[in-house]
ROSE-4610 file (N, C-alpha, C; in Angstrom, 1 decimal, always signed):
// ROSE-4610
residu = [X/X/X/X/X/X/X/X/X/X/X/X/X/X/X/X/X/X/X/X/X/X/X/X/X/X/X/X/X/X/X/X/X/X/X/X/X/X/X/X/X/X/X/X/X/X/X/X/X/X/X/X/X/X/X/X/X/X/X/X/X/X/X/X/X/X/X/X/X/X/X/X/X/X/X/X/X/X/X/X/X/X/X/X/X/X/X/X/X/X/X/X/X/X/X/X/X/X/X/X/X/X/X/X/X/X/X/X/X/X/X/X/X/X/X/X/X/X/X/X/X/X/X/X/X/X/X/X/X/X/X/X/X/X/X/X/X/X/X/X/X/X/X/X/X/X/X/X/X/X/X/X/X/X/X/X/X/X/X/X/X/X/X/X/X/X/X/X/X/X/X/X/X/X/X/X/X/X/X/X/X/X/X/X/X/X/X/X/X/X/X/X/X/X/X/X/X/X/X/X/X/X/X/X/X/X/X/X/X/X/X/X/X/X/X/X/X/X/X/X/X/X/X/X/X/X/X/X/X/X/X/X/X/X/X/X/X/X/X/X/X/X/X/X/X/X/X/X/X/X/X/X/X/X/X/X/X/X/X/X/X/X/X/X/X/X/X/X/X/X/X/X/X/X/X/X/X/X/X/X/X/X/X/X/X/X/X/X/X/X/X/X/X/X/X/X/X]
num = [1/1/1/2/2/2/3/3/3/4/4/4/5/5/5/6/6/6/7/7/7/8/8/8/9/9/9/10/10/10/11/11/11/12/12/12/13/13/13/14/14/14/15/15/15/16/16/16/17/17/17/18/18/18/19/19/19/20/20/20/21/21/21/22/22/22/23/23/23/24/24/24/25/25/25/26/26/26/27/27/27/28/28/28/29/29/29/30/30/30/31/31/31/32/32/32/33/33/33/34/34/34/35/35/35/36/36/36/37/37/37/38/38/38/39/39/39/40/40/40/41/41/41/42/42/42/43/43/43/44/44/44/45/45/45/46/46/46/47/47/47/48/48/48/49/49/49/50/50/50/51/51/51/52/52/52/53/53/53/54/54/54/55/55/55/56/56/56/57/57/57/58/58/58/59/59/59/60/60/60/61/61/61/62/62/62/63/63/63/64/64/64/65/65/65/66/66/66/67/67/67/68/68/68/69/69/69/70/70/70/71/71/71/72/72/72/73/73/73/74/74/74/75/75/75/76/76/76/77/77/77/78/78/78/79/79/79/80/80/80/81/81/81/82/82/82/83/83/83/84/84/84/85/85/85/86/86/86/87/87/87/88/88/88/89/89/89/90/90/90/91/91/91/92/92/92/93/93/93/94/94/94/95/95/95/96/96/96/97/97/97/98/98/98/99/99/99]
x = [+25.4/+25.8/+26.5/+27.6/+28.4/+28.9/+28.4/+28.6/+28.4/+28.6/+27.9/+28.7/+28.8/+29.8/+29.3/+29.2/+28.6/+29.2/+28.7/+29.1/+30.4/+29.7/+30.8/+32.4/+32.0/+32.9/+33.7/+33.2/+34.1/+34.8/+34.5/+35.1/+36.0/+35.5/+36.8/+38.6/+37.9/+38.7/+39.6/+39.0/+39.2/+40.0/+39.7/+40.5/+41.3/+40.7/+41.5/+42.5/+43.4/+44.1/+44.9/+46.1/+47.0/+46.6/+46.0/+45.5/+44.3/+43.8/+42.7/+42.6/+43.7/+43.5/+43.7/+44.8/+45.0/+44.0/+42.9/+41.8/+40.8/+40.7/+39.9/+38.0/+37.1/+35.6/+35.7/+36.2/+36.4/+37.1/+37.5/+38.3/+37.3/+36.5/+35.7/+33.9/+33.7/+32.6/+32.1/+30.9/+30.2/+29.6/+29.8/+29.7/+29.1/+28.4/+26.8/+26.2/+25.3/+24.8/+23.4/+23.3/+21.9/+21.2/+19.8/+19.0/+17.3/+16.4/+15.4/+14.7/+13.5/+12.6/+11.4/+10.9/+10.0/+8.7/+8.6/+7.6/+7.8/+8.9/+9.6/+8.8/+8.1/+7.2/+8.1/+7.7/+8.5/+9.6/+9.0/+9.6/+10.9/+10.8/+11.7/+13.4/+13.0/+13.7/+14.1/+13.7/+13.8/+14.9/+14.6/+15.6/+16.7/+16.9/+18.2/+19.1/+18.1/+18.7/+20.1/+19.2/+19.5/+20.4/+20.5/+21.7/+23.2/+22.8/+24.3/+24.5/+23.0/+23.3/+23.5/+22.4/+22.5/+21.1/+21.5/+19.9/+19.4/+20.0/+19.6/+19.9/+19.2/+19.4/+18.8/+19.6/+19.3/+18.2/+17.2/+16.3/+16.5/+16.4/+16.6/+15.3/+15.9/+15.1/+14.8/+13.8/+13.5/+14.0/+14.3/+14.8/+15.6/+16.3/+17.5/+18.4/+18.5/+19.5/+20.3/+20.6/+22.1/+21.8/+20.6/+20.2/+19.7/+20.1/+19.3/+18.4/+17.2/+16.2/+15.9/+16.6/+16.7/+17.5/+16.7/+17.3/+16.3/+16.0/+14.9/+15.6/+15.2/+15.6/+15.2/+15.6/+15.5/+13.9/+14.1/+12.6/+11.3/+12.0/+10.8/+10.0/+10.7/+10.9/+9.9/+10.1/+8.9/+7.7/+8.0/+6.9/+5.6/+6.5/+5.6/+4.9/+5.7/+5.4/+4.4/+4.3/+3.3/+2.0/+2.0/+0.8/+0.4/+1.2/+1.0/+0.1/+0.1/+0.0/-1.3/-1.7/-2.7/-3.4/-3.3/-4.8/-5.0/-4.0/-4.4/-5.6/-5.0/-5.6/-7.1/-7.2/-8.4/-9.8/-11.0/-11.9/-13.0/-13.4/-13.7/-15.3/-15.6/-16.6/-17.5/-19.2/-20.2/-20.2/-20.8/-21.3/-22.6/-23.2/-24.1/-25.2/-25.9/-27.0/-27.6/-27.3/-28.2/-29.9/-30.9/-32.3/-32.7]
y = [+29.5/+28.4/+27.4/+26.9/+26.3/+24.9/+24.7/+23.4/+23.6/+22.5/+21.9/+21.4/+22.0/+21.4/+21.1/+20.0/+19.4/+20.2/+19.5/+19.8/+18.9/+17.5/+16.3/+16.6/+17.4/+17.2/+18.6/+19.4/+20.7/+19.4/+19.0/+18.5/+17.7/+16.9/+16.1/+16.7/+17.8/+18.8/+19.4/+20.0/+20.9/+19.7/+18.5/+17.8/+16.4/+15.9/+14.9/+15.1/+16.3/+16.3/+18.1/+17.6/+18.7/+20.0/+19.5/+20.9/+21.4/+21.1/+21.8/+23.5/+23.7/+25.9/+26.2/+25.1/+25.6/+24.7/+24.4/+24.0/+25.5/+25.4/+26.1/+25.9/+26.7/+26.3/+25.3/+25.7/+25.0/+23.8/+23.3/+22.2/+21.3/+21.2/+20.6/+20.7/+21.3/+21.3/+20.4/+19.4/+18.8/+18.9/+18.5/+18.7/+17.8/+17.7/+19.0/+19.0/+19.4/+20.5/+19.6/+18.8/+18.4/+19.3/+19.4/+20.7/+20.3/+20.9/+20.7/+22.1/+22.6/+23.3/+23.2/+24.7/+25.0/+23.5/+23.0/+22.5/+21.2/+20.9/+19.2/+18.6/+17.9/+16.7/+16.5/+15.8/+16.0/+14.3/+13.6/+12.3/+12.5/+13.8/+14.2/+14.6/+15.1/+16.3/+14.8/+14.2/+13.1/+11.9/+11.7/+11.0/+11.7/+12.8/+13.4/+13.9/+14.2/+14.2/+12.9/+11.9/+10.5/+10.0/+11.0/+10.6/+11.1/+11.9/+12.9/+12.7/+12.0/+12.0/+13.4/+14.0/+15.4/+15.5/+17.0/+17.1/+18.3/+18.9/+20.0/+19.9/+20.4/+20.9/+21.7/+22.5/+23.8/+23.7/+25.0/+24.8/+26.3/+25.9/+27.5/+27.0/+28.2/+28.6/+27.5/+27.3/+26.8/+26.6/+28.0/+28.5/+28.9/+29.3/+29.5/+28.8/+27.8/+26.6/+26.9/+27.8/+28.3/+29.7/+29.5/+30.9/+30.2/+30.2/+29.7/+30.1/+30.1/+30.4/+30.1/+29.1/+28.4/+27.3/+26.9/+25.4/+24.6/+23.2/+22.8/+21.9/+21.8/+20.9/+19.6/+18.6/+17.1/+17.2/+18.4/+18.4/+19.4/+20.0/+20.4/+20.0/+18.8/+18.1/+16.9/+16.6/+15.5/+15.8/+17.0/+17.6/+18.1/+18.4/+18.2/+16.8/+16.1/+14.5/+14.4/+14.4/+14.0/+14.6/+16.0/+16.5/+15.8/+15.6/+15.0/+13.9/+12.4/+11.4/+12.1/+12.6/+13.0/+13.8/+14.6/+14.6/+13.7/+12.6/+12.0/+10.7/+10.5/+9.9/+10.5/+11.4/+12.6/+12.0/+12.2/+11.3/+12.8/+12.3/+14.0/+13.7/+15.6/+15.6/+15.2/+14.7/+14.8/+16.1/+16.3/+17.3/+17.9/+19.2/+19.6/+20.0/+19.8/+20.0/+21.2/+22.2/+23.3/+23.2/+23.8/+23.6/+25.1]
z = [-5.2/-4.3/-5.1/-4.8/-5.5/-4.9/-3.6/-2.9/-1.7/-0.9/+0.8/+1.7/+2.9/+3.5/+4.9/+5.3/+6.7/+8.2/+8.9/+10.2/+10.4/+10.1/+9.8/+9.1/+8.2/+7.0/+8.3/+8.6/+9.4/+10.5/+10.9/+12.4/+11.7/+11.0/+10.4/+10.3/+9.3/+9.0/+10.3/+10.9/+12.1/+13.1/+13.3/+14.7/+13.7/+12.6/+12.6/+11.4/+11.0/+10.0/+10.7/+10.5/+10.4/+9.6/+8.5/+7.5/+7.8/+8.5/+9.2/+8.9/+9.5/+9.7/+8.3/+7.3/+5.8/+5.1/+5.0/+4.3/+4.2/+2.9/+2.2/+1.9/+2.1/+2.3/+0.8/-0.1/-1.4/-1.2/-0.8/-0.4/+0.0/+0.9/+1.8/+1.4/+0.2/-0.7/-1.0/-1.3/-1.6/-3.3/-4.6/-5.2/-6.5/-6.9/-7.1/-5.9/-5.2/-4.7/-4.7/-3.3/-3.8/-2.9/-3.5/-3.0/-3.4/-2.5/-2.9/-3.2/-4.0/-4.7/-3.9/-3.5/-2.9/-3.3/-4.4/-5.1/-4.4/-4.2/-4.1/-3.1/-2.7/-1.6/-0.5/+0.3/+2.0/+1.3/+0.2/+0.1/-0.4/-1.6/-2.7/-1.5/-0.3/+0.3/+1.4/+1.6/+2.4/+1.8/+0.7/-0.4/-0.2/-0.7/-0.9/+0.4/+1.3/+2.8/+3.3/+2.8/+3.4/+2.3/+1.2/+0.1/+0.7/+1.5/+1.9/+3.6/+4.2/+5.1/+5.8/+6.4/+6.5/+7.5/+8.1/+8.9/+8.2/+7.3/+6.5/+5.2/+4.4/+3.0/+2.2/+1.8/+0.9/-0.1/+0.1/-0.6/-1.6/-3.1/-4.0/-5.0/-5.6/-6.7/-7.4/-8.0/-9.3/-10.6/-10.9/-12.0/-12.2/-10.9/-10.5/-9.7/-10.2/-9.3/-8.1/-8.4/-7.7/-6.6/-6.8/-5.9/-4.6/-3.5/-2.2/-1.7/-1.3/-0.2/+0.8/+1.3/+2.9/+3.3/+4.4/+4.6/+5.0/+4.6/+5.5/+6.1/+7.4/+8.6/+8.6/+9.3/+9.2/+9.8/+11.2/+11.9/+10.9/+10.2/+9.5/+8.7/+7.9/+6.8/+7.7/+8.9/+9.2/+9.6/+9.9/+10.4/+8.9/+8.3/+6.9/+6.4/+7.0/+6.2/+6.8/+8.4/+9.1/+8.9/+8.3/+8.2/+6.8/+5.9/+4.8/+4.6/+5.7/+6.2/+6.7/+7.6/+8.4/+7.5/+6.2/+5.5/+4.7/+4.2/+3.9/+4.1/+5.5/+6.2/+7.0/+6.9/+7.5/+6.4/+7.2/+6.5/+5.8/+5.1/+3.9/+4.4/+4.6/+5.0/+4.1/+4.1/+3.4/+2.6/+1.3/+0.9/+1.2/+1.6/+2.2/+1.1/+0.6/-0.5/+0.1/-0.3/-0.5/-1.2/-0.3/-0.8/-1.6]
């Protein structure tokens, strides 16, 4: 994976410039590659969303930067937060003393 190219960044391309049909995926790439890691917190994926302005972003490898494993969505991404927030917030059972 070598860069990112919006939905934005296609329409631009595609209706408001003559070079549209002669623009290359390389042309219109985003560059470094912001991306989050299976490991990253819903805040880490949330920052960098809202750095590019995006409703998705690529999620790879660890160890392998450049290797993709998905996408997470703007709605997935809250949907995690929320559950995040909610154990937080969840009140911890008593411990049960065994006799």
């Amino acid at each position: 994976m070598t860069g990112v190219i919006t939905l934005r960044d296609l329409r631009r391309a595609l209706l408001g410039s003559e070079w549209g049909p002669r623009l290359l995926a390389d042309d219109l790439a985003h560059r470094p590659v912001l991306s989050v890691t299976p490991d990253d917190n819903p805040h880490t994926a949330l920052r960098r969303m809202t750095e590019l302005d995006v409703d998705e972003i690529p999620v790879v490898d660890p160890l392998e930067r450049d290797r993709l494993m998905g996408l997470l969505s703007r709605q997935e991404r809250t949907r995690a937060y929320t559950r995040l927030i909610e154990s937080l917030r969840a009140p911890v059972a008593p411990a049960v003393e065994s006799a």
